[in-house]
Steps between C-alpha positions, in 0.01 A plus 500: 500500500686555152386429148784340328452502114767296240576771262799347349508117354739228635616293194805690573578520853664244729372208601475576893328852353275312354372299757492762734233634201320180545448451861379846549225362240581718181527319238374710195588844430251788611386261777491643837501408850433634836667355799619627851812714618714340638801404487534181326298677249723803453807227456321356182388842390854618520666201340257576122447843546661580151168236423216647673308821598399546857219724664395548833135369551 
């Protein structure tokens, strides 16, 4: 499992970014998440990782 935590806002990023953000359910900044390894997961967490934090769980 991995805790994903938005560390930096997305007023400024792109649009597909964004939603990415959204989807994965973080929404506010500081809020974190925990969902499974895999690899649909690590695609997302890869595409806004200049956006989030990630730790293993």
């Amino acid at each position: 499992m991995l805790k994903i935590t938005l560390v930096r806002s997305t007023i400024g990023a792109i649009p597909k970014h964004k939603a990415t953000a959204i989807s994965m359910g973080l929404r506010k900044l500081n809020k974190s998440i925990i969902l499974p390894d895999n690899p649909a997961t690590r695609g997302q967490i890869q595409q806004i990782r200049h956006l989030i934090k990630v730790e293993e769980v």
